[in-house]
N, C-alpha and C positions, 0 to 999 in steps of 0.2 A: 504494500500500500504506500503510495505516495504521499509523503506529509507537504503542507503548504508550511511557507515562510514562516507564518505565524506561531505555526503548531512547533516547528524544530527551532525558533528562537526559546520558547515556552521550555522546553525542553532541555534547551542549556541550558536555563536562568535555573531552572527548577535542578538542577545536575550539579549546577555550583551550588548553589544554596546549601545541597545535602551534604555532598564532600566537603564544605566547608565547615558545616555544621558537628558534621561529624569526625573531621578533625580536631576542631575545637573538644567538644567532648571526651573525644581519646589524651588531649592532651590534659584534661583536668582530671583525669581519671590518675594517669602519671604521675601529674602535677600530685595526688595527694598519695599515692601511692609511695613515692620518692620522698614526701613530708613524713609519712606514718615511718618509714624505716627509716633515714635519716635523722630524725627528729627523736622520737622517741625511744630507738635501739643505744645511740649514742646517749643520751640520759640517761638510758639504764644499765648502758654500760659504766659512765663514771659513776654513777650511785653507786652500784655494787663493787667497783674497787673501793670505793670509801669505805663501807660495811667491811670489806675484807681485812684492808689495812685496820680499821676501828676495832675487829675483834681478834685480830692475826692470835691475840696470846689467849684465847679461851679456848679449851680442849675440849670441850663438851657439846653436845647438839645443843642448835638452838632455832626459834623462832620467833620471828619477830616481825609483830603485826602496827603497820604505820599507817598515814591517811588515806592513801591508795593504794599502795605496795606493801608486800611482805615479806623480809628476808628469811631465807632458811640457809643453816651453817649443819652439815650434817658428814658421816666419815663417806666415804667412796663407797664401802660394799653395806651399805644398809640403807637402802633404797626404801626401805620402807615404812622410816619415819617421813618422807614425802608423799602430800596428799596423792593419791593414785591418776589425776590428771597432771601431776606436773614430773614423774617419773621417766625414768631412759632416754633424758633429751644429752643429744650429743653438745658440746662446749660453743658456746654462740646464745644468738636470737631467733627467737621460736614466737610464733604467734598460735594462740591455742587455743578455736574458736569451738566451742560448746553447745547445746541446748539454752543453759540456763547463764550463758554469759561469755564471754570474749576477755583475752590474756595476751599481754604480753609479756613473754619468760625469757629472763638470760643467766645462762648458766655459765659456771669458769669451776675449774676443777685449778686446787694447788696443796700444796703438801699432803695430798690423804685424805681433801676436805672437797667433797663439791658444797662450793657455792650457788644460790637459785634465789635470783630476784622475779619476785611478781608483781605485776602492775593490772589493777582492771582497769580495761579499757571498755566496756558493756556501753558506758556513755556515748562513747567516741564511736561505737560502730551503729550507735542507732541515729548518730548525727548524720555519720556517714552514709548509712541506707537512705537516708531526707535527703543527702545533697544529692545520690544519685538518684534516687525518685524523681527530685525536683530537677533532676538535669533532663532526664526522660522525658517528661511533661513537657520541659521546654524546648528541648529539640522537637517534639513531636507540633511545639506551636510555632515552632520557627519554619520549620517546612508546610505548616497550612500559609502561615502570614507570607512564604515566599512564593507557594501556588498563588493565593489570589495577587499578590507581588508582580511575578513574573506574567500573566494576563493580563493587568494594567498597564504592563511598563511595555510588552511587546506589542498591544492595542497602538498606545501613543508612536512605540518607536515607527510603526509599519504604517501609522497612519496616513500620513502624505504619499507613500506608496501604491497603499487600497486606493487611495482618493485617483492617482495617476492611471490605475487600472482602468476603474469605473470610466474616467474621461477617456481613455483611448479605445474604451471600446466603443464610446457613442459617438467618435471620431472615425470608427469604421462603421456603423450602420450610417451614419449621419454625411450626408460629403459638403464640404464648405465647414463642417463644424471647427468650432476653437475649443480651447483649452482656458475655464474659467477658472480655477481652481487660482490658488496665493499658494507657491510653493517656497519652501528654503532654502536660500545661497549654498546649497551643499550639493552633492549626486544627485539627490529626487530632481532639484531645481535643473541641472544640467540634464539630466536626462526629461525633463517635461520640456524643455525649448529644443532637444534635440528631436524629440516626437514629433514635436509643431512646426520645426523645421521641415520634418519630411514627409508631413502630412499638407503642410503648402506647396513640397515640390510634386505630389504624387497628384493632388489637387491642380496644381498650372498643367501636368504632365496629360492629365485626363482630358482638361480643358483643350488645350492643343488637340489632342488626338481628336475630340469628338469634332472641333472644326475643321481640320482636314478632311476630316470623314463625311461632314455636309457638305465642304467645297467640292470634293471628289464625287460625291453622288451627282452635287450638281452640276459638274460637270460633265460627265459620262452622260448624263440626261440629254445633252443637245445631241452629240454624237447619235448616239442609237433614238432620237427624234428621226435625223436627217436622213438614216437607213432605214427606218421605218419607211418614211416618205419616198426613197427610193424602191423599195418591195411594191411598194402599193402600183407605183408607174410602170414596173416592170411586168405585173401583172397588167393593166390596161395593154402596155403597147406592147408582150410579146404575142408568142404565138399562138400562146392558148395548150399546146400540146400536153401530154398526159405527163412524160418528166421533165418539162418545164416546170409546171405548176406543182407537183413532188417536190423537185428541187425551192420551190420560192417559199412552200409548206417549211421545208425543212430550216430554211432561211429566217423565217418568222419565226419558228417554233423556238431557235436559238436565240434570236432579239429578244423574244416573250421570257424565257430562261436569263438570259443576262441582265433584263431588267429587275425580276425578282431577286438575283446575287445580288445585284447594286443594294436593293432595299434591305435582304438580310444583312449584307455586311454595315451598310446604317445602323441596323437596327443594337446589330450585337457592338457593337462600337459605343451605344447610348445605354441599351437598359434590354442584356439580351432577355428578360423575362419576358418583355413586352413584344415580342417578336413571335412567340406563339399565341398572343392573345386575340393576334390580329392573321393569322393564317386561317386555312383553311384546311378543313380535314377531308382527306381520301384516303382510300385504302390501299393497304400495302403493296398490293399485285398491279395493282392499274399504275401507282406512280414508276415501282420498277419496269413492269413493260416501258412506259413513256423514254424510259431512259437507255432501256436497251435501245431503242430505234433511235434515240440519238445518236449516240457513238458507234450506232453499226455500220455503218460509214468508212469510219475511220479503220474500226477492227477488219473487214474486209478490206480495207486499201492496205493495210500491214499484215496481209495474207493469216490473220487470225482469227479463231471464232470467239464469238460472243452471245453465250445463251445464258435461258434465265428458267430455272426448276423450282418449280413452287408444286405445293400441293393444292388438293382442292381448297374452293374457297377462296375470298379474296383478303382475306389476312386482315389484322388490323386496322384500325380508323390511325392515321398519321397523319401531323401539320406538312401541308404539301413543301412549302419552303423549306422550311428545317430538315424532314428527312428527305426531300430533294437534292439540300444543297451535299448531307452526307453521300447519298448515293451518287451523287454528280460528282465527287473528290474521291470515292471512292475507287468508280469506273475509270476515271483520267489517271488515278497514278499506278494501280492495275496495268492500263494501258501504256505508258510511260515507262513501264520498268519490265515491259514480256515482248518478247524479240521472235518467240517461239510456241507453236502450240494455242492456247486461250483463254480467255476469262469467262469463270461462271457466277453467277448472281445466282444463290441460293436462296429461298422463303420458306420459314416454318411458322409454327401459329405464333410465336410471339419474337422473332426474331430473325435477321437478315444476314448474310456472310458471300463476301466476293473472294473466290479463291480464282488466285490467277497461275501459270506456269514460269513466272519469270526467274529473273535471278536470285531473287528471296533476301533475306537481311541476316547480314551476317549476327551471328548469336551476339557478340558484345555492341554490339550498335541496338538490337533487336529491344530492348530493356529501355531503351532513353530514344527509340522511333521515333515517339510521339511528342518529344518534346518539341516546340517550335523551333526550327534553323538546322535539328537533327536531321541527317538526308540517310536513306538506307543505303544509297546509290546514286540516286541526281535529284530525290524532289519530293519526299516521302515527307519531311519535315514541315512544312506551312499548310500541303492539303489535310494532313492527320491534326495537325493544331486545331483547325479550323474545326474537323470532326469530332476530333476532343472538347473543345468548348463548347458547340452546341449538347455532344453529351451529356456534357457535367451539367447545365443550367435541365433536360430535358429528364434528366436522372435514370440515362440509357445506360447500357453498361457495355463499354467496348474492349475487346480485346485483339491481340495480337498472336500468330504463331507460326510456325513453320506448314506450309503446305504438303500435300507428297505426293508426288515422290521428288516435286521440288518448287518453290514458287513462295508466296506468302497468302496465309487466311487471315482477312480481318470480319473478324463478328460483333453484332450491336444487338442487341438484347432490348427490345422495348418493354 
C-alpha cells in the first residue's frame, strides 16, 4: 500500500517521538540504576569498614541494630547466627529483594570474622516502582500528545502543498485557469510559479495550435471549393460516358472525404469530444465497404488485393467521421508499407482488424508504433497517432501485432 506525504511525514514525527522517548526513559532507568549502586554500595561500604575498624578488638559475635542498618560481627564457619536471608553471600554488594521487603547487604570477611552490613531499602524500592510507574504513564502520554502532535504539525507543514495540489488540478480540468492561492518564499512558492509558468506556456501553446488549425481548415476550404466547382463542369461539359462519370463519382467521393478530414482534424484540434456529438452514425459494414472502393484503385494499380470479410449482419452503429477517419489511416498505411501480396479488412460483431502482407515492424520499434513521429518503416507514426487519439477520446481499444506469416495486424475493438 502506498502511503501519501502526509501519512509517512506522521510516521517519522511519531518514530522520533518514541525513540526519543524511549531513550530518555532507558537512560533514567541507568541514571538511577548507576545512583542505587554507586551511591548506596559505597556508603555501605565505608560504614562497614568503620564498624570493623570500631570493633576490630571484640572477639565475640555481635549484633547491632541502628536507624536503618544492622551490623553483624560473627566467626566464618557459623553461618548460623545470621538471619537465614542474609546467609552464603560471597564478599561484596548484594541486593536482597524479598516478599516482605528489599536489602541492601555488604559483606567483607577478615581475620576469621565475616562482617555483614544491612540496610532496608523497602522505602526506596517503593519510591522506585512510582518513579517507574510514573515514567510509564508518561511515556505512554508523551507518545499520545506526539500522535495528535505529529497530525497537527504534518496538517500545517503539507498545507501549502494540498493547497498547490487542489489548484493544479483545476488548472487541468479548467484551461485559462490561474493559480489563486498566497504561497511561501520557499519550494511550494517556486514550485507554484513554476506550474503557472507552464501552465501559461501549455495554454499560448494550445492557443496557437487551435489557430493554425482554423487558419488551415480555412484554408483548404477554398481549394476543395474551387475543385468542387471544377467536378460539377466537368460533369456538364464531358461526355457523359459510363467511366467518365465513375471516375468524377470517385473524384467527388474523395472531395466529400477530405472535406470531412479537414472538419475532424478541426474538431480534434479544439474539443475532440465534441466531434462525435456532431457525427453521424452508420454501421460498420457499409462505412468499410465505402472505403474499400476507395482505395481499390490504388490497390489494383500496385498489383494488390484489397478485400473486406465480414460476417453477417451489418455490424455496429459507428460515428461515420471518426471511425472513417480510422479506417481511412488504416487502409493508406497498410497500403504504404505492402509491396506484395494484400490487404484484408476484417469485421466481427464488435470489432474491426486490417491485416496486411507487408514488411511488418520490426519487434523493438513495434512497442512505441504508435507513438507520434514513431515510423515502423516510412509512415506508420502520424497515421497510428491520429488512430490512437481518436481511440482514446472514443474509448476503443487498439492494438498492434505481428501478422502471419508476415505483415502487420492492427485491431480496434469498439
Amino acid at each position: 500500500m502506498r502511503l501519501t506525504i502526509n501519512a509517512r511525514l506522521q510516521w517519522v514525527l511519531n518514530l522520533l517521538i518514541v525513540s526519543l522517548s524511549l531513550m530518555a526513559s532507558a537512560a533514567i532507568v541507568l541514571l538511577v540504576f548507576w545512583f542505587e549502586r554507586t551511591l548506596f554500595y559505597n556508603h555501605l561500604h565505608s560504614d562497614l569498614l568503620d564498624q570493623v575498624r570500631a570493633h576490630a578488638s571484640l572477639q565475640q559475635p555481635l549484633v547491632l541494630p541502628m536507624t536503618d542498618t544492622t551490623y553483624y560481627k560473627v566467626p566464618s564457619g557459623q553461618q548460623a547466627l545470621l538471619p537465614p536471608r542474609f546467609r552464603d553471600y560471597p564478599e561484596g554488594g548484594h541486593e536482597v529483594l524479598l516478599g516482605d521487603g528489599a536489602y541492601n547487604l555488604f559483606v567483607h570477611y577478615q581475620d576469621g570474622w565475616e562482617h555483614v552490613l544491612v540496610q532496608d531499602q523497602s522505602e526506596f524500592e517503593r519510591y522506585e516502582l512510582l518513579v517507574f510507574s510514573g515514567m510509564t504513564v508518561g511515556v505512554l502520554g508523551v507518545w499520545a500528545l506526539g500522535f495528535w502532535l505529529s497530525r497537527r504539525l504534518s496538517r500545517q507543514i503539507l498545507q501549502p502543498v494540498s493547497q498547490l495540489a487542489k489548484e493544479v488540478s483545476r488548472l487541468r480540468q479548467q484551461s485559462g485557469a490561474r493559480l489563486h492561492g498566497v504561497y511561501p518564499d520557499d519550494e511550494v512558492g517556486l514550485l507554484a510559479r513554476a506550474f503557472e509558468e507552464y501552465a501559461d506556456r501549455v495554454q499560448e501553446l494550445l492557443t496557437r495550435e487551435q489557430q493554425f488549425s482554423a487558419n488551415a481548415s480555412h484554408e483548404l476550404r477554398t481549394p476543395m471549393m474551387v475543385i468542387r466547382g471544377a467536378l460539377d463542369m466537368l460533369r456538364e461539359t464531358g461526355s457523359g460516358s459510363v467511366p467518365e462519370q465513375r471516375q468524377l463519382a470517385r473524384m467527388e467521393s474523395a472531395l466529400d472525404d477530405m472535406q470531412r478530414q479537414v472538419e475532424l482534424f478541426l474538431q480534434l484540434s479544439r474539443a475532440p469530444e465534441a466531434a462525435a456529438g456532431h457525427d453521424t452514425a452508420v454501421p460498420l459494414r457499409q462505412l468499410a465497404a465505402r472505403y474499400i472502393e476507395i482505395w481499390q484503385g490504388q490497390a489494383r494499380a500496385r498489383g494488390l488485393t484489397l478485400t473486406l470479410s465480414a460476417g453477417e449482419g451489418d455490424g455496429p452503429l459507428v460515428p461515420a467521421t471518426l471511425a472513417g477517419a480510422v479506417i481511412n489511416n488504416l487502409l493508406r498505411n497498410a497500403l504504404a508499407h505492402t509491396t506484395e501480396g494484400g490487404i484484408e479488412l476484417c469485421l466481427g460483431p464488435d470489432w474491426l482488424a486490417v491485416c496486411d502482407s507487408g514488411e511488418g515492424i520490426e519487434p523493438g520499434v513495434l512497442a512505441r508504433v504508435r507513438e507520434r513521429g514513431i515510423s515502423g518503416g516510412g509512415g506508420f507514426g502520424l497515421g497510428l497517432a491520429i488512430v490512437e487519439r481518436i481511440c482514446e477520446h472514443q474509448g476503443w481499444q487498439l492494438s498492434l501485432a505481428a501478422n502471419r506469416p508476415k505483415g502487420t495486424r492492427v485491431r480496434i475493438g469498439f
